[in-house]
MARTORTOR-79772 format. One record per residue (C-alpha): residue number from 1; residue in three letters; x, y, z. Coordinates in nm, 2 decimals. Each point is the difference from the previous one (the first is absolute). Layout:
N
atom k->NUM, r->ALA, east->X, north->Y, up->Z
...
//
This chain:
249
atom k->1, r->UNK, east->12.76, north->12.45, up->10.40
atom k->2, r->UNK, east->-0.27, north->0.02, up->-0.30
atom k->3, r->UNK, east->-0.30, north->0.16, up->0.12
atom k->4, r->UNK, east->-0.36, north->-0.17, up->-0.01
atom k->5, r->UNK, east->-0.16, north->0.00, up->-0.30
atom k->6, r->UNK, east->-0.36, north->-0.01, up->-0.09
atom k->7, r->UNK, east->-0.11, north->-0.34, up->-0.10
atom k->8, r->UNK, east->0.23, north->-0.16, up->0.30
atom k->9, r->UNK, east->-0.16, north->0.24, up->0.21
atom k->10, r->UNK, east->-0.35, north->-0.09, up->-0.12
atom k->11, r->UNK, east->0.11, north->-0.41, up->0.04
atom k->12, r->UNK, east->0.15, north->0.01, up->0.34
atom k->13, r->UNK, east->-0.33, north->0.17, up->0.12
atom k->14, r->UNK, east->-0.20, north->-0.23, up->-0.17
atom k->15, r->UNK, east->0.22, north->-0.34, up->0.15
atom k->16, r->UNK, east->0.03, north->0.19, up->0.36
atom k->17, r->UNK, east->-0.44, north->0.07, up->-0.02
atom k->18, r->UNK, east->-0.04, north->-0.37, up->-0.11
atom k->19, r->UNK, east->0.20, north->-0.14, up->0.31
atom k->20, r->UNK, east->-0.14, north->0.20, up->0.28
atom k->21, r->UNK, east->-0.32, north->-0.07, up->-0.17
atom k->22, r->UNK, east->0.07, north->-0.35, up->-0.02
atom k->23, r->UNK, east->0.17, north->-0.05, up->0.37
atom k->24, r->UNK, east->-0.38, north->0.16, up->0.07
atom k->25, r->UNK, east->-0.22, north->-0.24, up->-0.18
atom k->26, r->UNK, east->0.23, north->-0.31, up->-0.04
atom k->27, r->UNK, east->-0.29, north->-0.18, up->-0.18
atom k->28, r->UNK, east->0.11, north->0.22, up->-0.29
atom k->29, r->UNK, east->0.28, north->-0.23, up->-0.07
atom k->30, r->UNK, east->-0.27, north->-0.26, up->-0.12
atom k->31, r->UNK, east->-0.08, north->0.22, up->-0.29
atom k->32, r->UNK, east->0.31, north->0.22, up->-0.06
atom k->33, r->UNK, east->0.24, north->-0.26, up->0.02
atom k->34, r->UNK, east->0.13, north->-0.20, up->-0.30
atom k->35, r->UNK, east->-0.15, north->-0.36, up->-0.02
atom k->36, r->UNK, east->0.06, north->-0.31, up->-0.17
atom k->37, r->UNK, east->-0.26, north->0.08, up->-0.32
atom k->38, r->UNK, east->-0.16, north->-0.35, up->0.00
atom k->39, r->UNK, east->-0.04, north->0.11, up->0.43
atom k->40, r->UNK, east->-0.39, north->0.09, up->0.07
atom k->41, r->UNK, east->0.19, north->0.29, up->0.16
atom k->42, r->UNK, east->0.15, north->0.15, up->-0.37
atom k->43, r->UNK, east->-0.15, north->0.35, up->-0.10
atom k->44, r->UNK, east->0.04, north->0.15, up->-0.33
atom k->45, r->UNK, east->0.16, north->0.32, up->0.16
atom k->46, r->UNK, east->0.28, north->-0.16, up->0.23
atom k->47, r->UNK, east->0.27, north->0.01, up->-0.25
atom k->48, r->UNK, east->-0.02, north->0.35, up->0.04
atom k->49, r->UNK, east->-0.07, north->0.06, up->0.40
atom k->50, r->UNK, east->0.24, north->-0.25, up->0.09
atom k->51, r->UNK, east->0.25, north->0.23, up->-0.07
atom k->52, r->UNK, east->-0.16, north->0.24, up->0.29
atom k->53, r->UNK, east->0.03, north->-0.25, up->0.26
atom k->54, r->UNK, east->0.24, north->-0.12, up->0.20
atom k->55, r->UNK, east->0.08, north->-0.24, up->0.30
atom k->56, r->UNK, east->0.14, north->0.22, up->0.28
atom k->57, r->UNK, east->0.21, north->0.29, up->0.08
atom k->58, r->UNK, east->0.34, north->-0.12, up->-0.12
atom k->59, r->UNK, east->-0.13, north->-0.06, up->-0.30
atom k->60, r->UNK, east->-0.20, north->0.28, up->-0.10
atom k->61, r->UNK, east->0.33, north->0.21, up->0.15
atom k->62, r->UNK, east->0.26, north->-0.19, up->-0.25
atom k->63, r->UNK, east->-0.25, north->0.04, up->-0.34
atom k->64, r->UNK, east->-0.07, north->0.37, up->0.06
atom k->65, r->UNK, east->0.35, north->0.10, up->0.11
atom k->66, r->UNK, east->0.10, north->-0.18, up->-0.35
atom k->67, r->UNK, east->-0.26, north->0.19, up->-0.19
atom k->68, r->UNK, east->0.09, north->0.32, up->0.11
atom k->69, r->UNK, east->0.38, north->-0.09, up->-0.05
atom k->70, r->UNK, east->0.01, north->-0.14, up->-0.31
atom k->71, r->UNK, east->-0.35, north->0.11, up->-0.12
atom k->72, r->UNK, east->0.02, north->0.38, up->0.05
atom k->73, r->UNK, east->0.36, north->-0.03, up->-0.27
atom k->74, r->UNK, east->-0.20, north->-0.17, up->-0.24
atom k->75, r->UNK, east->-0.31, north->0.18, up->0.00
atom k->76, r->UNK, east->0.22, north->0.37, up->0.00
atom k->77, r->UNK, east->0.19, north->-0.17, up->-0.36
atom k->78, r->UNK, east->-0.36, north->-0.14, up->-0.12
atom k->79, r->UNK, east->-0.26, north->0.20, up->0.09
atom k->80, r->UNK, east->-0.36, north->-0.13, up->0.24
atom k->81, r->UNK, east->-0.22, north->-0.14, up->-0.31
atom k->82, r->UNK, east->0.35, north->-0.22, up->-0.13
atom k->83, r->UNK, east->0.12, north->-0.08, up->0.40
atom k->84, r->UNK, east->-0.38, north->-0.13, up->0.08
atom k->85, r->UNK, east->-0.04, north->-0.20, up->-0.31
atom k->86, r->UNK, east->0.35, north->-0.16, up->0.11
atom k->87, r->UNK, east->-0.13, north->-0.03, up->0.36
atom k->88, r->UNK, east->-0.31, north->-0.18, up->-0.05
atom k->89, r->UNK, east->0.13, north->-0.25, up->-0.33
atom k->90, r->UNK, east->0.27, north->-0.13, up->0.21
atom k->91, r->UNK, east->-0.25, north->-0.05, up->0.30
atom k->92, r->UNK, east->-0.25, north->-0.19, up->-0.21
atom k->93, r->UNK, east->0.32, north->-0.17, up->-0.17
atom k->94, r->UNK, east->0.05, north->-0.14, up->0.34
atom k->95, r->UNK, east->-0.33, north->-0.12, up->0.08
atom k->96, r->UNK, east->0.01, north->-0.16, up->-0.37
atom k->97, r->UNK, east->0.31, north->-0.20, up->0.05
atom k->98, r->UNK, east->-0.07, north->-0.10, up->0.31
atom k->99, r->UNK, east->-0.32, north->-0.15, up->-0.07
atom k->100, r->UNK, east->0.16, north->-0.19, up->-0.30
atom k->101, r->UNK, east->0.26, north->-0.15, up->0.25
atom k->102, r->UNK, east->-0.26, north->-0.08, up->0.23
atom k->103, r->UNK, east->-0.24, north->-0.14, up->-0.23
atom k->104, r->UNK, east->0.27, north->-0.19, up->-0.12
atom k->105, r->UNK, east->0.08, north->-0.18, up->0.31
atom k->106, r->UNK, east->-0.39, north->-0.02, up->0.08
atom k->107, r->UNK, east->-0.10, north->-0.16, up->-0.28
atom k->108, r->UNK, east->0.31, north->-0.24, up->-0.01
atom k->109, r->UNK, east->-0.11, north->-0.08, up->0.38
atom k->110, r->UNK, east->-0.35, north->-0.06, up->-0.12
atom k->111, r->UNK, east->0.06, north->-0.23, up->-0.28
atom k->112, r->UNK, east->0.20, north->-0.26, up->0.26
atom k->113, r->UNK, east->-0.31, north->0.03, up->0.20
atom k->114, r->UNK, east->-0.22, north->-0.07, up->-0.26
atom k->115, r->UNK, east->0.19, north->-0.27, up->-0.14
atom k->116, r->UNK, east->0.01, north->-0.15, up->0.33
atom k->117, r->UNK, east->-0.41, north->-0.07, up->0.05
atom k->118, r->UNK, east->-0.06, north->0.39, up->0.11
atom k->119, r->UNK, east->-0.30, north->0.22, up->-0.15
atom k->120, r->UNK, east->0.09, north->0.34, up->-0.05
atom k->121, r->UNK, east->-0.33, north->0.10, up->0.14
atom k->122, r->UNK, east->0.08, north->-0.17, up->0.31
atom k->123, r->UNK, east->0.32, north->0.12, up->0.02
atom k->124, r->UNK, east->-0.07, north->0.40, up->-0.06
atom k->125, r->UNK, east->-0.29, north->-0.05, up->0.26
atom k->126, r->UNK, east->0.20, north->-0.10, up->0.28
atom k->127, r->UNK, east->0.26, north->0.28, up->-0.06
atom k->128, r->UNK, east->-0.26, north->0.24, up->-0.04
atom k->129, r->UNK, east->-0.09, north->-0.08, up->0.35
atom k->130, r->UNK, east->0.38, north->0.05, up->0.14
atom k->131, r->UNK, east->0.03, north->-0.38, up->0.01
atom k->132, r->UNK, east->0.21, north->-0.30, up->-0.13
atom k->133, r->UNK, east->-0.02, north->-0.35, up->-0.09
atom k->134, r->UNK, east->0.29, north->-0.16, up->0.19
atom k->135, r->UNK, east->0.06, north->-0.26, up->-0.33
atom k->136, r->UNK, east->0.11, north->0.26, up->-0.17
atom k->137, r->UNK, east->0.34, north->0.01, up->0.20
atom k->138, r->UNK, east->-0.04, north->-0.35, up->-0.08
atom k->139, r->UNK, east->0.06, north->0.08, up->-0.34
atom k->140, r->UNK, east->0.14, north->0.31, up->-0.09
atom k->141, r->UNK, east->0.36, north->0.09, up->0.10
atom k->142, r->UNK, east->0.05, north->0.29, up->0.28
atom k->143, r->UNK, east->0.10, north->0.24, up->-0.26
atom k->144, r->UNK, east->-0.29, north->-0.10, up->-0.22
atom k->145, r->UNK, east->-0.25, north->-0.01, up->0.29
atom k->146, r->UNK, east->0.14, north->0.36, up->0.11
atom k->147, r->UNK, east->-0.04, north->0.18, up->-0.33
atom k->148, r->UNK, east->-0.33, north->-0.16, up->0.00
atom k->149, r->UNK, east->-0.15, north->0.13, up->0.28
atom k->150, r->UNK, east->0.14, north->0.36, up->-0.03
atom k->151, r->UNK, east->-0.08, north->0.05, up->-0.35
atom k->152, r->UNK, east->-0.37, north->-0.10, up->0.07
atom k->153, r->UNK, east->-0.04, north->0.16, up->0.38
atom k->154, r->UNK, east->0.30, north->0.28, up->-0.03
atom k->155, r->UNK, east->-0.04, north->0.37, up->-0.07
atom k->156, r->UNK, east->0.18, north->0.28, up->-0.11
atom k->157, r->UNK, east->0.07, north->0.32, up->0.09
atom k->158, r->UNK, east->0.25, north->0.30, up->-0.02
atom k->159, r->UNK, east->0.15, north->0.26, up->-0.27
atom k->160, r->UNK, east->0.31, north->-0.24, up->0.03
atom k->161, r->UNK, east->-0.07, north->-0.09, up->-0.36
atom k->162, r->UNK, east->-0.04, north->0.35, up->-0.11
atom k->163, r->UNK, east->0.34, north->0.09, up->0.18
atom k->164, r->UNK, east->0.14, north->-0.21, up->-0.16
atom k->165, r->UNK, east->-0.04, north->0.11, up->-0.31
atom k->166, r->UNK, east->0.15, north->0.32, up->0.11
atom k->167, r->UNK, east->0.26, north->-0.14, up->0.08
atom k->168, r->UNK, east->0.12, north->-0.15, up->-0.33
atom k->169, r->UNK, east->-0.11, north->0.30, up->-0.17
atom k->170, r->UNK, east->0.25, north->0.22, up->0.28
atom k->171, r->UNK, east->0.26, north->-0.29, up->-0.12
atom k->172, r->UNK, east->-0.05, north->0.12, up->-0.40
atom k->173, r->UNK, east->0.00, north->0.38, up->0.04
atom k->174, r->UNK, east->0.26, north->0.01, up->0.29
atom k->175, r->UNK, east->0.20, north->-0.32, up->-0.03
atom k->176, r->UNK, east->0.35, north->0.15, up->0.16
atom k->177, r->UNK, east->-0.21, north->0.17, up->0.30
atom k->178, r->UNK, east->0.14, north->-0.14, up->0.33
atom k->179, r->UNK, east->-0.30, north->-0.16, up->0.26
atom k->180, r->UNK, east->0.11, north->0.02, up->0.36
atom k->181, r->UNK, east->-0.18, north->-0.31, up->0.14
atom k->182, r->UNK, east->-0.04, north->-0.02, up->0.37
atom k->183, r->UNK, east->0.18, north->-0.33, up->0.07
atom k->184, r->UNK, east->0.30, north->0.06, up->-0.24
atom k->185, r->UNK, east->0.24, north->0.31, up->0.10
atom k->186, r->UNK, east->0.11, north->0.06, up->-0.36
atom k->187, r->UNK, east->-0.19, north->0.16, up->-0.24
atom k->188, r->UNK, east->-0.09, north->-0.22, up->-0.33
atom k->189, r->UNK, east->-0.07, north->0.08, up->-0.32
atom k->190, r->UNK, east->-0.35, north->-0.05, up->-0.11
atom k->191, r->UNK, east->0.10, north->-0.19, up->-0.32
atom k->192, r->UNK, east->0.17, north->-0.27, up->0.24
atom k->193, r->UNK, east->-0.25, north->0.04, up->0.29
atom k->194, r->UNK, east->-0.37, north->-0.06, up->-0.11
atom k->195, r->UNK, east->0.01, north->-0.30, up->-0.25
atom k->196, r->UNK, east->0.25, north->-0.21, up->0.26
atom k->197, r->UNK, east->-0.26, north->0.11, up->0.27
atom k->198, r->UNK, east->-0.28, north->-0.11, up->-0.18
atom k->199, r->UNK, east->0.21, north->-0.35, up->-0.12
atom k->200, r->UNK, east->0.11, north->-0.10, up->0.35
atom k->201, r->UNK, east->-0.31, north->0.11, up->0.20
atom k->202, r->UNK, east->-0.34, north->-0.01, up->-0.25
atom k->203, r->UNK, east->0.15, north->-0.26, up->-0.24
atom k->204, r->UNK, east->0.20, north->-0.23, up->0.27
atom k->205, r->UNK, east->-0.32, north->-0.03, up->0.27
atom k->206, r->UNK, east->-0.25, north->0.05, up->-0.28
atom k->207, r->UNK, east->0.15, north->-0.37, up->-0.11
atom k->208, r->UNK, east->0.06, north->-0.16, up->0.33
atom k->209, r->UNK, east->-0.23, north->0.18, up->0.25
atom k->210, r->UNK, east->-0.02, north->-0.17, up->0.31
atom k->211, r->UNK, east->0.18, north->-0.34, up->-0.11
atom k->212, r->UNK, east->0.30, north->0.28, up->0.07
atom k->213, r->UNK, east->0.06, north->-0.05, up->0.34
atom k->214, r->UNK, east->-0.35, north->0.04, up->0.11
atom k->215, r->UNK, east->-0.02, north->0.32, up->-0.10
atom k->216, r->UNK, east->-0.34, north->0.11, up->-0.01
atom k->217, r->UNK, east->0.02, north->0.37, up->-0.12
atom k->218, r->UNK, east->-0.39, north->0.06, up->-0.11
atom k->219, r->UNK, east->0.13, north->0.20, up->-0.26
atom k->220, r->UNK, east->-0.11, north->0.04, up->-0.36
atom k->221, r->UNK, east->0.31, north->-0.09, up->-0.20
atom k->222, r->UNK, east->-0.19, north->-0.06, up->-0.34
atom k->223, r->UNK, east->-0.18, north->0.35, up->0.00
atom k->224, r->UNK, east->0.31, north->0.15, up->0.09
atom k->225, r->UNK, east->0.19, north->-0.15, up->-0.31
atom k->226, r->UNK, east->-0.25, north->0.06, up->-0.21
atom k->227, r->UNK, east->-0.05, north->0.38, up->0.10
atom k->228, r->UNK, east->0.40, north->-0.03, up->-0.11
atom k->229, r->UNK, east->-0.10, north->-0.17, up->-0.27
atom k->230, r->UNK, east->-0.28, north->0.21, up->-0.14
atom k->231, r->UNK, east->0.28, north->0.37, up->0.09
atom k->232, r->UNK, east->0.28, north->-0.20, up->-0.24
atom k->233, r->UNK, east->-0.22, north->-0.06, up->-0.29
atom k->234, r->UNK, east->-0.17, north->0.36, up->0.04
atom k->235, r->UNK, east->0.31, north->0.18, up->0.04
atom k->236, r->UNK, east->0.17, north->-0.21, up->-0.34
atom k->237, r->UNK, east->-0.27, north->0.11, up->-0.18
atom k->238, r->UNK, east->0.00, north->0.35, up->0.07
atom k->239, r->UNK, east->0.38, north->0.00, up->-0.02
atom k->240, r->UNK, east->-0.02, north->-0.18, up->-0.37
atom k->241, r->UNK, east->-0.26, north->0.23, up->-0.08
atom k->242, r->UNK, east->0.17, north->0.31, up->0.16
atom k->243, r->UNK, east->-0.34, north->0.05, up->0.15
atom k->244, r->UNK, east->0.13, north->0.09, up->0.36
atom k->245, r->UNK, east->0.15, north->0.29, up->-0.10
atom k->246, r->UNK, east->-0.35, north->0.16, up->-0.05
atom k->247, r->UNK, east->-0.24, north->0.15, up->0.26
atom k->248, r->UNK, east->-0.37, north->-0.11, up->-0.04
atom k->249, r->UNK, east->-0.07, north->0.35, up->0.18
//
């Protein structure tokens, strides 16, 4: 097993200080968490500190165990300065797509509303006040009402995003290296593994969420494909430009 390195040293100190801190002073979600940017509740600097917070044990537990598997391989091929600028793009790569999902989905919502007699003013005012108009069920479908709501009212938080970006990179450099997953006895090749992981779980629930079933997983399936998302395009242009086989120190 690869030792600790630096930067994933430096990161798992910094996420474990941030969630004792914030299991302290739970207001501290209010302003470290990520919020809708058209939320009263937005700050300029929660793109960055979202990725610092997360929503209990078991998920702090999964997100650092995966950054010092995965990130401790990368960082040892890369270097800190090249493994942190990785890191944080595909963290704020996830907090980019999934406001552009959400904002899709909002602004669709908000344009049926409209339509249908509503002022946006009105609208935003009683949301901002962790309230409804019952006529919009009236309207909207479940689904539409749904993504409504959550986009405006819902926050994120977690290096999930970040991890995920790890792990396509993992996938480029090592794609033969064989994961042992916990629920599966036979060891899979990463190749194989991560993008049918992300297909089935991010891209089947991201779709359907809840009208699955029921499922409600509170999960945030956009961010997580975009952290992918932001690790591919990354790690293709580095590998077209040969640039990861370079150190930046």
């Amino acid at each position: 097993m690869m030792n600790i390195t630096p930067v994933v040293k430096q990161l798992l100190i910094i996420n474990i200080i941030f969630f004792i801190g914030a299991q302290l002073v739970p207001v501290s979600y209010e302003y470290l968490a990520l919020f809708f940017p058209e939320n009263p509740g937005f700050k300029v600097w929660q793109p960055i500190t979202h990725m610092f917070m997360h929503g209990g044990f078991a998920h702090i537990a999964f997100n650092m165990f995966a950054l010092y598997s995965f990130g401790s391989t990368l960082e040892h091929f890369w270097g800190g300065k090249k493994f942190l600028f990785f890191y944080i793009s595909c963290g704020l790569g996830a907090a980019l797509i999934n406001f552009a999902v959400n904002y899709y989905f909002y602004q669709d919502s908000l344009n049926i509303l409209i339509a249908n007699g509503f002022h946006k003013a009105d609208i935003l005012s009683l949301l901002n006040d962790g309230k409804i108009d019952t006529r919009w069920q009236q309207i909207l479908t479940v689904s539409e009402f749904k993504h409504f709501t959550e986009a405006y009212l819902g926050t994120v938080v977690g290096a999930s995003g970040a991890i995920y970006g790890l792990l396509v990179a993992f996938t480029f450099m090592f794609p033969n290296a064989e994961l042992g997953i916990m629920f599966i006895p036979i060891p899979i090749k990463a190749k194989y593994f991560v993008p049918i992981y992300m297909l089935l779980f991010d891209g089947f629930f991201g779709i359907f969420g809840s009208s699955f079933m029921g499922i409600e997983s509170g999960i945030a399936h956009y961010a997580h494909i975009g952290g992918a998302f932001f690790g591919f395009m990354i790690m293709w242009y580095w590998k077209k430009n040969q640039f990861n086989k370079n150190r930046w120190n």
